[in-house]
MARVONU-57882 format. One record per residue (C-alpha): x, y, z; residue number from 1; residue in one letter. Coordinates in steps of 0.02 Angstrom, whole numbers, plus 50000, padded with zeros to 5 digits. Layout:
<rs>
> X, Y, Z, NUM, A $
...
</rs>
This chain:
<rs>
> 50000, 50000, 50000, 1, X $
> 50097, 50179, 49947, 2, X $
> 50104, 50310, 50074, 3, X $
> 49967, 50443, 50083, 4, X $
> 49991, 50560, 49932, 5, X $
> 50001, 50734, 49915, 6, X $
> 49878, 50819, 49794, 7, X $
> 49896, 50986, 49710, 8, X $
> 49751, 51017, 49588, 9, X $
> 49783, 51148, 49453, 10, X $
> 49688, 51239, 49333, 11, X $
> 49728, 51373, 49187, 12, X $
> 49674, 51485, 49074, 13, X $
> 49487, 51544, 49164, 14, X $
> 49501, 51706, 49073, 15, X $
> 49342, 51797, 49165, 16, X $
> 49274, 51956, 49086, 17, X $
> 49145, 52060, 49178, 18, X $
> 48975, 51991, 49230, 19, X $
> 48872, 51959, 49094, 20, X $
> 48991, 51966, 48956, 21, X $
> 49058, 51796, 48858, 22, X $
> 49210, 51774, 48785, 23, X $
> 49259, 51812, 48608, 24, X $
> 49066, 51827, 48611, 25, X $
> 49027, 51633, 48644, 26, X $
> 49100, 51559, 48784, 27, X $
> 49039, 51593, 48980, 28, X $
> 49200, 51596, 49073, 29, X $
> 49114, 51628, 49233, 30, X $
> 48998, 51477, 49212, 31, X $
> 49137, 51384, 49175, 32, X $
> 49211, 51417, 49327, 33, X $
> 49085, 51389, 49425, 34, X $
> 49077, 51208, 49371, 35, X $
> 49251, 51199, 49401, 36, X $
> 49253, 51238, 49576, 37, X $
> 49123, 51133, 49616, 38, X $
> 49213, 51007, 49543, 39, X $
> 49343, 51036, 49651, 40, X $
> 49248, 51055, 49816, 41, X $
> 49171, 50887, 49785, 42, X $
> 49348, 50779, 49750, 43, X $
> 49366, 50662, 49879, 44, X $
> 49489, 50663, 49958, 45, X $
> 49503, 50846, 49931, 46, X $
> 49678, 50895, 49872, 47, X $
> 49788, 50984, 50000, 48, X $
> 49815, 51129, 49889, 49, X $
> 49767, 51202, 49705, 50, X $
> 49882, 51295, 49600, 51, X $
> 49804, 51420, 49462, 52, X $
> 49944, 51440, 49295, 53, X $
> 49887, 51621, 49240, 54, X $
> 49756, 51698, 49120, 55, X $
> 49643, 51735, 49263, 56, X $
> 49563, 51868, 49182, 57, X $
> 49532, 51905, 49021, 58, X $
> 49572, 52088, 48971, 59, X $
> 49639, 52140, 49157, 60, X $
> 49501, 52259, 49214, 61, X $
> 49479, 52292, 49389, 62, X $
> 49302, 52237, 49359, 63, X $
> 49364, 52064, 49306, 64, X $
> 49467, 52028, 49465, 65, X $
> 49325, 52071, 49576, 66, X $
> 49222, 51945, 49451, 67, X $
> 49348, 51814, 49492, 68, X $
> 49366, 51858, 49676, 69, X $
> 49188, 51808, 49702, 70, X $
> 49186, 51670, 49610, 71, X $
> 49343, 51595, 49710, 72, X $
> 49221, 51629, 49870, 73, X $
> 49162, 51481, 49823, 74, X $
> 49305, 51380, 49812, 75, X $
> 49345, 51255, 49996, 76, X $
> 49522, 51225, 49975, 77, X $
> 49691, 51347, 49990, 78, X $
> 49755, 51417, 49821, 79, X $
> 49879, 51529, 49737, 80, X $
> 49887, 51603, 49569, 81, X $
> 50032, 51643, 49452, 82, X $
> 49987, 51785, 49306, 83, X $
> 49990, 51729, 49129, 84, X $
> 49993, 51860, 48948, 85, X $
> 49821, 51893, 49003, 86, X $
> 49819, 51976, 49156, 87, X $
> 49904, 52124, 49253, 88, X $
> 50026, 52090, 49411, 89, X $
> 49982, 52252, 49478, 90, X $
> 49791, 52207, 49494, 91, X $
> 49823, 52025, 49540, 92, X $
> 49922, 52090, 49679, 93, X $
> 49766, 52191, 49727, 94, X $
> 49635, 52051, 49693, 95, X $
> 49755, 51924, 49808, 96, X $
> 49853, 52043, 49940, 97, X $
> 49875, 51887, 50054, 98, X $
> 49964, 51796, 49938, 99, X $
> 50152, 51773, 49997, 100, X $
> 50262, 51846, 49833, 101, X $
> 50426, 51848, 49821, 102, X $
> 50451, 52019, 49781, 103, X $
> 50356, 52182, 49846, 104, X $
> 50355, 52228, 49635, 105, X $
> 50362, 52149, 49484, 106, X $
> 50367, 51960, 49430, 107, X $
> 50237, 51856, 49558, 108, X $
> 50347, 51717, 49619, 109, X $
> 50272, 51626, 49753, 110, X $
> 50355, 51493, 49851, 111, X $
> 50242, 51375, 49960, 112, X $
> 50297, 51225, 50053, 113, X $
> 50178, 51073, 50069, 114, X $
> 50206, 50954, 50167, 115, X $
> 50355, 50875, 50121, 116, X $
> 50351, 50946, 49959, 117, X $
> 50398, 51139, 49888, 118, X $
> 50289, 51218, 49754, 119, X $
> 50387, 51339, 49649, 120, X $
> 50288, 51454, 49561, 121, X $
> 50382, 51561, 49420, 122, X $
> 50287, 51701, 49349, 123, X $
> 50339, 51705, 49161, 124, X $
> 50211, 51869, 49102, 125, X $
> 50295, 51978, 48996, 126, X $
> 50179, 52164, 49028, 127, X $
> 50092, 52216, 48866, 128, X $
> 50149, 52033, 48768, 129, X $
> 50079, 51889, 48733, 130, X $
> 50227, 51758, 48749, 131, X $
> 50340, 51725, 48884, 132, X $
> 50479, 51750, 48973, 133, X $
> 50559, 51726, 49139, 134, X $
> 50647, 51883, 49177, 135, X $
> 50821, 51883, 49284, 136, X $
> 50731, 51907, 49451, 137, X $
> 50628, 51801, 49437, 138, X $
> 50773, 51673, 49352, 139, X $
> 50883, 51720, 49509, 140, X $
> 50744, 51685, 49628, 141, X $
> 50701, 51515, 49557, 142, X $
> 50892, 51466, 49564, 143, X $
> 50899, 51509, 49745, 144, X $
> 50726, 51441, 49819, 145, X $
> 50789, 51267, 49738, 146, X $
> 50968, 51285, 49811, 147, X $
> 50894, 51325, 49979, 148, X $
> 50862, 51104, 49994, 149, X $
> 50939, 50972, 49912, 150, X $
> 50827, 50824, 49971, 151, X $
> 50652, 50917, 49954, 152, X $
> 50549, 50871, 49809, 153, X $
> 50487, 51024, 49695, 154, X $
> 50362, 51048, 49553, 155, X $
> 50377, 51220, 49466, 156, X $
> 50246, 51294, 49391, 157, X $
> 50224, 51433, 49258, 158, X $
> 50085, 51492, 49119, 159, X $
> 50194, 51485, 48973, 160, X $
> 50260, 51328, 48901, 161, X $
> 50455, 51310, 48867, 162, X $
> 50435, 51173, 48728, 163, X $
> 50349, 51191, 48568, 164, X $
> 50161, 51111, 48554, 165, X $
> 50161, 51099, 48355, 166, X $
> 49999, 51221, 48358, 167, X $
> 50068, 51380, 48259, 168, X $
> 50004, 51519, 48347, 169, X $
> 50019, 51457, 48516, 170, X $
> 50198, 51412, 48493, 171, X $
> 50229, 51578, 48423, 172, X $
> 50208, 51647, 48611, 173, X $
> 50288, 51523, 48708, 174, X $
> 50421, 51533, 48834, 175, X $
> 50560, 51632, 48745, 176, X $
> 50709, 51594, 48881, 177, X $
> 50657, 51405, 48882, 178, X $
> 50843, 51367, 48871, 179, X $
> 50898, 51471, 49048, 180, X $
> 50766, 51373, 49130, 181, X $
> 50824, 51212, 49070, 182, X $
> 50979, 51244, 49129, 183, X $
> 50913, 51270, 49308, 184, X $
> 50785, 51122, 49320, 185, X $
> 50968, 51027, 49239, 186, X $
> 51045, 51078, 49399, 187, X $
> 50915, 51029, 49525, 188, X $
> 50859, 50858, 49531, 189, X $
> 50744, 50875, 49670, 190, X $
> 50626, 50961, 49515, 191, X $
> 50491, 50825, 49471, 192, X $
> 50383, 50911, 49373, 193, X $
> 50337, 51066, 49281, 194, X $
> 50150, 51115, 49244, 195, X $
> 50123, 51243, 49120, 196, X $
> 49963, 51321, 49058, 197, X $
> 49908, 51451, 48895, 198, X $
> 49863, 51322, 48775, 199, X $
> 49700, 51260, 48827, 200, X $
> 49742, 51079, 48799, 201, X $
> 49799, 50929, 48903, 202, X $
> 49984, 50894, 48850, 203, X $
> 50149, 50796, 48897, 204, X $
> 50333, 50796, 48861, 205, X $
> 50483, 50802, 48932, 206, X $
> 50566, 50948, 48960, 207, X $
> 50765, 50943, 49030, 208, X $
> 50735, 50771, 49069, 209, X $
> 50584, 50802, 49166, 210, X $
> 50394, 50790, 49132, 211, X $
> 50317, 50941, 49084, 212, X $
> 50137, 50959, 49065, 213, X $
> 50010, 51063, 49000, 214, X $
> 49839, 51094, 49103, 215, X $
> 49695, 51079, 48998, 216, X $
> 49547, 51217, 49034, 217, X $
> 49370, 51229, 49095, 218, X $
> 49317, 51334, 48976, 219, X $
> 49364, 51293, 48794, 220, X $
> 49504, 51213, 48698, 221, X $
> 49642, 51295, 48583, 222, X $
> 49610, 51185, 48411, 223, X $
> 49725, 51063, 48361, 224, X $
> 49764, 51101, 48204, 225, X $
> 49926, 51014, 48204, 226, X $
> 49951, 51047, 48001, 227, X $
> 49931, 51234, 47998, 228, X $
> 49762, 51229, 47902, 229, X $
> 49671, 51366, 47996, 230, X $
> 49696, 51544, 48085, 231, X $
> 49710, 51558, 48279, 232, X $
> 49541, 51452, 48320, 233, X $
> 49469, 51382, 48485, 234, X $
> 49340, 51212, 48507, 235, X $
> 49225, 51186, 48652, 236, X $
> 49279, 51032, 48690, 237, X $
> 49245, 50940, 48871, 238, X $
> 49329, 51041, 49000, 239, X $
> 49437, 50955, 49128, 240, X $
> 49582, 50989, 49268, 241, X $
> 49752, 50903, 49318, 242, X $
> 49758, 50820, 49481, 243, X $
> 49949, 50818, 49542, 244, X $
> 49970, 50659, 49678, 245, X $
> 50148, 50655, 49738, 246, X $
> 50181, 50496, 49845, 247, X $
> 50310, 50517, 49967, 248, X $
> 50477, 50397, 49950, 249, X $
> 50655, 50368, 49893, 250, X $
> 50739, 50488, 49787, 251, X $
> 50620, 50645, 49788, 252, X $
> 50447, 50505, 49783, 253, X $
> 50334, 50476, 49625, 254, X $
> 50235, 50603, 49542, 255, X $
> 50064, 50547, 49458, 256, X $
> 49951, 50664, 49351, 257, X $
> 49775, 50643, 49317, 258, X $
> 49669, 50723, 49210, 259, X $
> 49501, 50768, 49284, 260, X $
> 49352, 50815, 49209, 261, X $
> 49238, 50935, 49242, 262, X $
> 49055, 50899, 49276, 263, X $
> 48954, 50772, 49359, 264, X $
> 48936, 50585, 49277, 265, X $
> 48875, 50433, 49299, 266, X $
> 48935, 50311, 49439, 267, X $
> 49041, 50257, 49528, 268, X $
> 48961, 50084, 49510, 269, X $
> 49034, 49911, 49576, 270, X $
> 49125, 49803, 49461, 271, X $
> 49096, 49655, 49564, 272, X $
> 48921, 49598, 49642, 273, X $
> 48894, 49539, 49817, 274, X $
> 48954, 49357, 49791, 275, X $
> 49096, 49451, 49742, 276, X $
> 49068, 49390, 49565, 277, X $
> 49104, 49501, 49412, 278, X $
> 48953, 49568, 49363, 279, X $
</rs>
């Protein structure tokens, strides 16, 4: 029987407007949301912490923050929030004052320890652009929080990707400094993972010799158009969440992710019957 995990749920990309309004005039964010949470509040056993990879908001208006803000009221378990292209650090700093940042300006870098188990979160926003980068501070910071242990675990997490997806216009604005933080994650090998979101879509690879993941989103899906056949474009596809389950053990433990979806279904129901027959 493994040890009792540790779970870190994350979700990306909620992109809330102001109340009423739907994004790119079709999809209700806040709805979405609202699902999501209680998908979250109802997860048994409920993780021990959730991580949010950026694009809170959708255009960064004050108004959108205090959307979000009461949606999260919702929400039962402890979270923190990284900004992705989307939003604005200076109003997530107002939206989330408790929050414990790294710095008192600029990038968000948050450092929480769980357990036995650090989660490193690297804010890689660029102000006013759409792709990413991790800028020297926040480089320098990331280098120290994972020198401060050597037998720790760590997963780092950050909105843009630092590997390319093959979708065109996603790729475009992905991590531009990839190679600076490979060299970091090369030098720590307490890092076990690295969740990423701004794509919309569930994906894996392996980054530095790590796995690096992409967190699908609860609202709708960047398209996979893998051969270039079609401008920037967006599906509403089933929404769903990672699930993060870090079991404790030799050599940093074992990191499983599962993708959860969102919404209520059908079961669970027995595979076996009383006689404990197959039924």
């Amino acid at each position: 029987m493994p040890s009792k995990p540790v779970l870190i749920a994350q979700i990306s990309d909620l992109h809330i407007k102001a109340p009423g309004a739907l994004a790119y005039g079709r999809v209700d964010t806040a709805k979405a949301l609202e699902r999501c949470v209680a998908t979250l509040n109802a997860l048994e056993p409920a993780p021990d912490f959730l991580v949010i990879s950026g694009d809170l908001a959708d255009t960064s208006s004050p108004e959108e923050y205090e959307h979000l803000r009461r949606l999260l009221q919702a929400l039962k378990l402890p979270f923190a929030a990284i900004p992705g292209n989307h939003d604005s650090r200076e109003l997530m700093r107002g939206a989330f004052p408790q929050a414990g940042y790294a710095h008192s300006s600029g990038p968000l870098d948050q450092r929480i320890e769980l357990g036995g188990i650090d989660l490193l979160l690297a804010d890689s926003s660029v102000p006013g652009a759409p792709h990413g980068e991790l800028a020297p501070p926040s480089l320098q910071w990331l280098e120290a929080a994972l020198a401060a242990s050597a037998d720790r675990p760590a997963l780092v997490f950050l909105h843009h990707p630092p590997f390319v997806a093959g979708i065109w216009h996603m790729d475009r604005q992905n991590l531009r400094n990839a190679d600076e933080l490979a060299a970091i994650v090369m030098r720590h090998p307490r890092i076990r993972h690295i969740g990423c979101g701004h794509v919309h879509r569930a994906t894996l690879t392996m980054f530095a010799g790590r796995p690096c993941t992409i967190c699908p989103a609860p609202n709708h899906a960047v398209d996979l158009d893998l051969a270039h056949l079609r401008g920037p474009s967006f599906k509403v596809e089933p929404p769903a969440l990672h699930l993060h389950a870090w079991f404790p053990g030799e050599q940093f433990g074992n990191l499983v992710t599962h993708q959860v979806p969102i919404g209520e279904f059908d079961g669970p129901h027995p595979f076996f019957g009383p006689d404990g027959k197959l039924l």
